[in-house]
DRENDRENTOR-491372 format. One record per atom (N, C-alpha, C): x, y, z; residue number from 1; residue in one letter; atom name. Coordinates in steps of 0.05 Angstrom, whole numbers, always signed. Example, Ala and Ser with C-alpha at 12.3 -4.5 7.8 and 13.67 -1.06 7.14 Angstrom:
REM residues 2
       px       py       pz   num   residu   atome
     +264     -114     +156     1        A       N
     +246      -90     +156     1        A      CA
     +264      -66     +156     1        A       C
     +257      -45     +142     2        S       N
     +273      -21     +143     2        S      CA
     +258       +1     +157     2        S       C
REM end
This chain:
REM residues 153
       px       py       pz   num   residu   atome
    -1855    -3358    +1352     1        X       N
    -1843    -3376    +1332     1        X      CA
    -1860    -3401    +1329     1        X       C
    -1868    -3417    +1351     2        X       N
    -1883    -3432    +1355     2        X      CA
    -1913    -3434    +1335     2        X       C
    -1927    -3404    +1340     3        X       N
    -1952    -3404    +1334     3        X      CA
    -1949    -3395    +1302     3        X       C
    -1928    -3389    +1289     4        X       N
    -1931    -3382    +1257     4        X      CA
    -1928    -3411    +1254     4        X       C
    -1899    -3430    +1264     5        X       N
    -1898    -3456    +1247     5        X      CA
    -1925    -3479    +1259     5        X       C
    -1949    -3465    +1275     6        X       N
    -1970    -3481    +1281     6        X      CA
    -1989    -3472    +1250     6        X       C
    -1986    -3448    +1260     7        X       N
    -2002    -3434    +1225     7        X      CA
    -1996    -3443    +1204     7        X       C
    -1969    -3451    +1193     8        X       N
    -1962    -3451    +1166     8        X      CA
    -1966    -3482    +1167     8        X       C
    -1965    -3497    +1181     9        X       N
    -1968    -3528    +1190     9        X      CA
    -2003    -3536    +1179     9        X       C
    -2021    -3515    +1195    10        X       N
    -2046    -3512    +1187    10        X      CA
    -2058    -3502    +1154    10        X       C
    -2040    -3489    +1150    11        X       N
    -2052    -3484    +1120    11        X      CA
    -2044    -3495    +1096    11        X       C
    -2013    -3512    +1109    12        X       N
    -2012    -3537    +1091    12        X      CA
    -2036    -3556    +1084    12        X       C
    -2034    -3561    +1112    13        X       N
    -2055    -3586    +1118    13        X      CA
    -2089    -3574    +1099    13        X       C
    -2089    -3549    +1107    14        X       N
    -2111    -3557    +1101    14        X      CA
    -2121    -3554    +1068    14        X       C
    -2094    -3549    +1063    15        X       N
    -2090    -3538    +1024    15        X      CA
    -2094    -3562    +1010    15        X       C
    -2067    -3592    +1029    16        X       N
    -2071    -3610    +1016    16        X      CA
    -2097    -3631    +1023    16        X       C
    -2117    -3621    +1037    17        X       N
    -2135    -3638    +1042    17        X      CA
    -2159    -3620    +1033    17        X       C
    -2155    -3602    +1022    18        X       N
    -2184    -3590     +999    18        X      CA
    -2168    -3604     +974    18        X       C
    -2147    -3609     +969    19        X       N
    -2143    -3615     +942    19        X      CA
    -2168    -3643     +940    19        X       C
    -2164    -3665     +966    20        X       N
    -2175    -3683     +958    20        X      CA
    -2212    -3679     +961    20        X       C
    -2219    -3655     +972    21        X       N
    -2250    -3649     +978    21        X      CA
    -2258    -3632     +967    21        X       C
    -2251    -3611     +962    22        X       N
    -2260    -3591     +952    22        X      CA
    -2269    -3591     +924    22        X       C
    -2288    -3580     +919    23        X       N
    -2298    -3566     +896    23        X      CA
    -2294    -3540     +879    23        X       C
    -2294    -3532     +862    24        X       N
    -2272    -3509     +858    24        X      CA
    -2295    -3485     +862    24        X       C
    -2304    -3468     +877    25        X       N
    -2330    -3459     +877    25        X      CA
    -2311    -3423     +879    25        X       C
    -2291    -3419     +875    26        X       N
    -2292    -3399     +873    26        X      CA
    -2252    -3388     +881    26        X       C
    -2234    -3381     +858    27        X       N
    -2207    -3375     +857    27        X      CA
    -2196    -3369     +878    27        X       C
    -2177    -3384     +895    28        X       N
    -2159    -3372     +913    28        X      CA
    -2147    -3346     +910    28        X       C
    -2141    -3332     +927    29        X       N
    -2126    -3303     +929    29        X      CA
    -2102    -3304     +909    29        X       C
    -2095    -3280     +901    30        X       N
    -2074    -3278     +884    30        X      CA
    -2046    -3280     +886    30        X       C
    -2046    -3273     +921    31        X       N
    -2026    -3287     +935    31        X      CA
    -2023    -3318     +940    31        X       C
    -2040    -3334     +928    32        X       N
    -2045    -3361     +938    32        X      CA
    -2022    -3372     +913    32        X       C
    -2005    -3366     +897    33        X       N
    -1992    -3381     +882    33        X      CA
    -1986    -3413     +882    33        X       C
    -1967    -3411     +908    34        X       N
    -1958    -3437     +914    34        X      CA
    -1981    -3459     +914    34        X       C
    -2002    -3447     +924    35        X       N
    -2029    -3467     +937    35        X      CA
    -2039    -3479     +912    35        X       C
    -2045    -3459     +891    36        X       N
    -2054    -3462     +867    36        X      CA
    -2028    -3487     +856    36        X       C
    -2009    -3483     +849    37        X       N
    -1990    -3500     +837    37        X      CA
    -1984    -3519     +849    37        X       C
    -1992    -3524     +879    38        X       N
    -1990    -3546     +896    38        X      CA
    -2014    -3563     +891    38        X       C
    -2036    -3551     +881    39        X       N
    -2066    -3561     +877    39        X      CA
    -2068    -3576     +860    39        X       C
    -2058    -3560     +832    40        X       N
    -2056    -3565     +806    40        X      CA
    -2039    -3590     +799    40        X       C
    -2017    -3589     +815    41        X       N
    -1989    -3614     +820    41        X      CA
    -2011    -3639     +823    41        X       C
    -2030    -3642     +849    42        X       N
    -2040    -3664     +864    42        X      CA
    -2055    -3671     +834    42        X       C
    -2068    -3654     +828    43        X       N
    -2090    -3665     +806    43        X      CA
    -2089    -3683     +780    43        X       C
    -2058    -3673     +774    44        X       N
    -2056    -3681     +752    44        X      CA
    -2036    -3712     +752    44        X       C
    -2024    -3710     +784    45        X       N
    -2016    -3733     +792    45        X      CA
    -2036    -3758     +786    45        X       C
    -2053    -3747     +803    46        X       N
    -2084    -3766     +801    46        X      CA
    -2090    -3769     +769    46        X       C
    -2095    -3753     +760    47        X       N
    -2103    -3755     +723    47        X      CA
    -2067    -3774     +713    47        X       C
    -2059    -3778     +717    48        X       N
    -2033    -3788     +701    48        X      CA
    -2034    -3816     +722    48        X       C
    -2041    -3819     +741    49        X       N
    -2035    -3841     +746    49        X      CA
    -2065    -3860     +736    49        X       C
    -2084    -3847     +730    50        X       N
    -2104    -3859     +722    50        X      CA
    -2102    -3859     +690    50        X       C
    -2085    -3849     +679    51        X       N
    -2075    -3861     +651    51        X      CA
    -2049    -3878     +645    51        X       C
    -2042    -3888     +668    52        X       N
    -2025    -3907     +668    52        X      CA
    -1991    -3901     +674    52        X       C
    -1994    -3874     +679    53        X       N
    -1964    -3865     +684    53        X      CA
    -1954    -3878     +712    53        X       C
    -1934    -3880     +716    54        X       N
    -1917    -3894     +742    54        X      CA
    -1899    -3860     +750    54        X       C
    -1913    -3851     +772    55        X       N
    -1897    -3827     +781    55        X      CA
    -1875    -3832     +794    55        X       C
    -1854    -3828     +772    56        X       N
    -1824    -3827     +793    56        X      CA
    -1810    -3807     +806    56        X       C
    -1822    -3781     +802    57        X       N
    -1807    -3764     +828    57        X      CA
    -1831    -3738     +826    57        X       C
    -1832    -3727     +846    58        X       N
    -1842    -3692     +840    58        X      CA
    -1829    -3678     +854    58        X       C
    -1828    -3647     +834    59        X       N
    -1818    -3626     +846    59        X      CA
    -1777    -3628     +853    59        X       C
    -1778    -3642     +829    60        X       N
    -1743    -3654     +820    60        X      CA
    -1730    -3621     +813    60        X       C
    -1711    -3609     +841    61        X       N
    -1694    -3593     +835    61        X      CA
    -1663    -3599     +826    61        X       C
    -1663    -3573     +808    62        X       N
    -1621    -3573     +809    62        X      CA
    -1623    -3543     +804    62        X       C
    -1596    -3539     +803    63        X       N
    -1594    -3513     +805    63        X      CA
    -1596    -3498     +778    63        X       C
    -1607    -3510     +748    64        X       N
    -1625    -3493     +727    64        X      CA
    -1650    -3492     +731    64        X       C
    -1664    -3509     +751    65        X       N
    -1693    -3504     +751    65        X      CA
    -1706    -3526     +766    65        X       C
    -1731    -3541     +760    66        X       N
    -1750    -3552     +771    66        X      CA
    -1772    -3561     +751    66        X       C
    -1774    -3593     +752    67        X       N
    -1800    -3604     +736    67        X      CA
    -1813    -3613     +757    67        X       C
    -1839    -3606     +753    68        X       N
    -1859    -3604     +770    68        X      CA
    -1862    -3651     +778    68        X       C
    -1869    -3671     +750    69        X       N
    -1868    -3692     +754    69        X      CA
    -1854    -3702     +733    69        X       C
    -1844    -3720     +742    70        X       N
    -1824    -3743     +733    70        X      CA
    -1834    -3766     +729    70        X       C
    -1846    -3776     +707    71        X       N
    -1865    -3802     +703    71        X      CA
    -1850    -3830     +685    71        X       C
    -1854    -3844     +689    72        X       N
    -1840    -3871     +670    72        X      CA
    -1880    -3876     +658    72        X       C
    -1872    -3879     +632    73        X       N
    -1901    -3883     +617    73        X      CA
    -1894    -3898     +589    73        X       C
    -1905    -3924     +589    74        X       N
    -1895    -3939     +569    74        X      CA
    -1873    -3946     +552    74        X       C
    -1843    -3954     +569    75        X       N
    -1813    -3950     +554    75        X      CA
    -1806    -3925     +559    75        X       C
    -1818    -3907     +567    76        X       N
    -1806    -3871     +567    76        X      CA
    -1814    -3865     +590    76        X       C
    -1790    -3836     +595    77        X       N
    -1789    -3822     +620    77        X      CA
    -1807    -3802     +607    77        X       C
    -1825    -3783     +626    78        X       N
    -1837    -3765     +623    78        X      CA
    -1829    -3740     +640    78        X       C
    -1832    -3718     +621    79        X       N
    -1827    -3694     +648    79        X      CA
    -1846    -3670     +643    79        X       C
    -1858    -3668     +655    80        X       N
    -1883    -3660     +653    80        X      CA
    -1885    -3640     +672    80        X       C
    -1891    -3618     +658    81        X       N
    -1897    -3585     +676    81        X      CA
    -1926    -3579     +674    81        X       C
    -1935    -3579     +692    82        X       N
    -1955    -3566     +693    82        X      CA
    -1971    -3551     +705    82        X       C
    -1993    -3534     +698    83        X       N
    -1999    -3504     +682    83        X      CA
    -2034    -3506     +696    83        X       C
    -2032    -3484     +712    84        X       N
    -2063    -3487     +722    84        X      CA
    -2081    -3454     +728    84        X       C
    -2093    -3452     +720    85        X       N
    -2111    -3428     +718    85        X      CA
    -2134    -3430     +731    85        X       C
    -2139    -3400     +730    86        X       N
    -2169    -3406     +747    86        X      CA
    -2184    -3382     +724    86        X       C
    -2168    -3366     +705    87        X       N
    -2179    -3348     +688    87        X      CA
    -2160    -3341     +656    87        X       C
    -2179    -3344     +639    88        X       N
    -2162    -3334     +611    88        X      CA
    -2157    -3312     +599    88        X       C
    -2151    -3300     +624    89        X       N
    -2144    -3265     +619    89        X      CA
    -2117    -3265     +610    89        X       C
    -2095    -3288     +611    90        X       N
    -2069    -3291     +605    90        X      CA
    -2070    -3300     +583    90        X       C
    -2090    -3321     +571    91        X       N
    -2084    -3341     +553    91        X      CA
    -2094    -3369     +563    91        X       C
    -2091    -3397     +550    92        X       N
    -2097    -3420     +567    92        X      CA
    -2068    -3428     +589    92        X       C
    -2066    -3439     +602    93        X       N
    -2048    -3443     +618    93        X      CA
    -2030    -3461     +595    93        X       C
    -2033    -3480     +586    94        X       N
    -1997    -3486     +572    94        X      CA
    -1986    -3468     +559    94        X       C
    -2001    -3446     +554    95        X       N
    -1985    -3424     +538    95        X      CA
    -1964    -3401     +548    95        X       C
    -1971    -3420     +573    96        X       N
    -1944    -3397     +597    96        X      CA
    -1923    -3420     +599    96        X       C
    -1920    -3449     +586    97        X       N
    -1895    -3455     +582    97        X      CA
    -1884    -3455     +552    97        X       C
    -1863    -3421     +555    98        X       N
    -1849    -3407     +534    98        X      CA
    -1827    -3424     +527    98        X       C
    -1819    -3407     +512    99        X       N
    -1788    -3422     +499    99        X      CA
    -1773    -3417     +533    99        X       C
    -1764    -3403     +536   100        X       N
    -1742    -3393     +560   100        X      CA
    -1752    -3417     +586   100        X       C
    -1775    -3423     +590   101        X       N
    -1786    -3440     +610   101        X      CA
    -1782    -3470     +597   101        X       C
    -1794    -3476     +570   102        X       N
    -1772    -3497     +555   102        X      CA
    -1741    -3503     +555   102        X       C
    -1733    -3484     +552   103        X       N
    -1701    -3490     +562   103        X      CA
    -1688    -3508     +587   103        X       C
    -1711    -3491     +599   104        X       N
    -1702    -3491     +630   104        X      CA
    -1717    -3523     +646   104        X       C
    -1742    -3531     +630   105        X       N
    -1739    -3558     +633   105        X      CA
    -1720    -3574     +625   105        X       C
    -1710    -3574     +606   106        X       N
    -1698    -3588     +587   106        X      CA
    -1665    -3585     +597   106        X       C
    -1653    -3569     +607   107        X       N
    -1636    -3568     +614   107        X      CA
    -1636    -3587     +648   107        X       C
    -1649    -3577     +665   108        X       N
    -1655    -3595     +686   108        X      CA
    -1660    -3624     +682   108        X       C
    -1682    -3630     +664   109        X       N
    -1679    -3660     +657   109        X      CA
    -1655    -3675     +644   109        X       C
    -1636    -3654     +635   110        X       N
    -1595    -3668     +625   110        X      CA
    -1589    -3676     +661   110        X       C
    -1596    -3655     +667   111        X       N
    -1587    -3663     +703   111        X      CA
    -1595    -3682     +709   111        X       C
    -1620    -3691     +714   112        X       N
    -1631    -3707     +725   112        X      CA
    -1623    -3735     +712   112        X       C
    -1625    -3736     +690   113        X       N
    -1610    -3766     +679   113        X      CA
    -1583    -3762     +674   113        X       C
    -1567    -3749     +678   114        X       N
    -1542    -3755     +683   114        X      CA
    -1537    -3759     +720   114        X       C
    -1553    -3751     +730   115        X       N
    -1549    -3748     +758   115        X      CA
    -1558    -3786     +765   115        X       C
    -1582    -3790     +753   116        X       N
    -1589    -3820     +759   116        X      CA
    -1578    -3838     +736   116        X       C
    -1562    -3830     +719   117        X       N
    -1545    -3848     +702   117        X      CA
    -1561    -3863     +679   117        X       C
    -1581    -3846     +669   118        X       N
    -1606    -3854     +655   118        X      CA
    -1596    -3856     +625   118        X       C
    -1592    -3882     +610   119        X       N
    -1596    -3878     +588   119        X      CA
    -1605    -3904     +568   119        X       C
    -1602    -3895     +543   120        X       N
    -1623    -3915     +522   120        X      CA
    -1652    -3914     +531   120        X       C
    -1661    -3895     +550   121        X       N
    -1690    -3894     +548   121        X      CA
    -1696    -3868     +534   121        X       C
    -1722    -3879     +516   122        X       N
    -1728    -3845     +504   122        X      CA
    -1741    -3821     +530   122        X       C
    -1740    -3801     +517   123        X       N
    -1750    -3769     +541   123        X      CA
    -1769    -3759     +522   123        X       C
    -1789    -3755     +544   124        X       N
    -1812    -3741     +531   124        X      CA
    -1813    -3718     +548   124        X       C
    -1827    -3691     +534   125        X       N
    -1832    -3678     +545   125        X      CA
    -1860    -3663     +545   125        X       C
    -1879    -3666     +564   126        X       N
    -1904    -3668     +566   126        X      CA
    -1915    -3638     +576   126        X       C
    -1936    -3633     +578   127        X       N
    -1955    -3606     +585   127        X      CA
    -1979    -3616     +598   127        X       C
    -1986    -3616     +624   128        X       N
    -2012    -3620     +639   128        X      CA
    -2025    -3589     +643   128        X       C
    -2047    -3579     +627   129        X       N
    -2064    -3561     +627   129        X      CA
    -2083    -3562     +644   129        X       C
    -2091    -3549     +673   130        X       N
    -2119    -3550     +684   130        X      CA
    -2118    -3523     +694   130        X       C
    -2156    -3524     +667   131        X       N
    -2169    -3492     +673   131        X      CA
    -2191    -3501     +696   131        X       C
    -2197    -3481     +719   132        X       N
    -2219    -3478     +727   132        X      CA
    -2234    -3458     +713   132        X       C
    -2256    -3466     +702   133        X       N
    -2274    -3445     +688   133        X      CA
    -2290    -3438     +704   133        X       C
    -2292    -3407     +714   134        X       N
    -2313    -3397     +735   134        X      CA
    -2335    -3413     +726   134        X       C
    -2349    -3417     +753   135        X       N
    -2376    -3425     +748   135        X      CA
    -2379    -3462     +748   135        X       C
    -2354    -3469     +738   136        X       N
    -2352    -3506     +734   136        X      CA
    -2345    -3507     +763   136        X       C
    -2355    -3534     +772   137        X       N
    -2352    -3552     +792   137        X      CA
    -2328    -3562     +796   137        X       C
    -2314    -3576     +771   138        X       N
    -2292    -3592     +764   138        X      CA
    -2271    -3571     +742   138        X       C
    -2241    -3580     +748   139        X       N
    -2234    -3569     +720   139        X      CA
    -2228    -3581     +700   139        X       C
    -2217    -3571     +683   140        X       N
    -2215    -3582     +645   140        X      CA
    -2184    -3593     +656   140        X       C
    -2188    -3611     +642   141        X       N
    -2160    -3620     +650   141        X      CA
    -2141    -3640     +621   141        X       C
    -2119    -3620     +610   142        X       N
    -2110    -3629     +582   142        X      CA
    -2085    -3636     +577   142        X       C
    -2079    -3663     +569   143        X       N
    -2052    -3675     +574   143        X      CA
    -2045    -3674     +544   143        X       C
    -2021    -3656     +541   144        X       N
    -2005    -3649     +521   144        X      CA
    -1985    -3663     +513   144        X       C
    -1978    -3695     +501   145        X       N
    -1955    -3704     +501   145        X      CA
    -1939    -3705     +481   145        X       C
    -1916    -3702     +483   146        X       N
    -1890    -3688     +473   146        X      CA
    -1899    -3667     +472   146        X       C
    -1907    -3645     +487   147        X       N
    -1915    -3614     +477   147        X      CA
    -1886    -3606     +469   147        X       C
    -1861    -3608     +466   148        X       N
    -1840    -3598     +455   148        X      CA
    -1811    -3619     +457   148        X       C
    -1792    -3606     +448   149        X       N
    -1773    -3631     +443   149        X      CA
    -1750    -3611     +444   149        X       C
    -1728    -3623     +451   150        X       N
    -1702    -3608     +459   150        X      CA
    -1692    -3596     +430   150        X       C
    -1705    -3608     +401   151        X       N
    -1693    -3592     +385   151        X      CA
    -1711    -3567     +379   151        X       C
    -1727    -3560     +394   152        X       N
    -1751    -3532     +395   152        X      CA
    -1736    -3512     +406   152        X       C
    -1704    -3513     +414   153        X       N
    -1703    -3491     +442   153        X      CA
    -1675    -3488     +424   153        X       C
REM end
């Protein structure tokens, strides 16, 4: 018992400390989901706080779903999912947030400001895109704002 929660302790650690070193030199395993969306989370943290966003929560559960960050950005709340690839064999990555995955922000974010008693502030709802393009160093990284609005769903 000991030596898995030493392991899984270790590959945290060392997931979230390539986020801050690493170079993208070549796609995690296909089992690596979480790592990837844990990667992708840090990055775009970093990219949004370097455009002036104030991060107010990540990884905000209820029981319709999960927005990845929760930003306050000029008078407005932001809620922002985001979408990270390492190949465009699917499509670009914001194109895997559908209508049905729209909902399901959008319903979670009623939670979330009724839960913190949020109102007269406007809601935005945002899209953080990052492709790694085999072969790049760095990835593309594309901030979608208002990518959709609760009357889309």
């Amino acid at each position: 018992m000991m030596l898995l929660l030493l392991r899984r302790a270790k590959r945290l650690l060392s997931t979230v400390l390539g986020v801050f070193t690493r170079r993208v030199e070549e796609p995690p395993g296909k089992g690596d989901k979480i790592a990837i969306g844990a990667e992708g989370e840090q990055i775009a943290v970093r990219f949004l706080k370097k455009k002036g966003y104030k991060i107010l929560q990540r990884n905000y559960r209820s029981k319709g779903g999960e927005i990845d960050i929760i930003c306050y950005d000029h008078g407005c709340i932001a809620f922002v999912e985001v979408k990270t690839r390492f190949s465009d064999a699917y499509g670009a990555p914001e194109l895997a947030v559908n209508e049905a995955k729209r909902r399901q922000i959008i319903k979670t974010a009623s939670h979330y400001t009724a839960q913190k008693k949020i109102e007269g502030v406007d809601l935005r709802f945002d899209v953080v895109s990052i492709f790694h393009a085999p072969g790049a160093k760095y990835p593309t990284i594309t901030l979608f704002k208002n990518a959709f609005t609760k009357d889309d769903c």
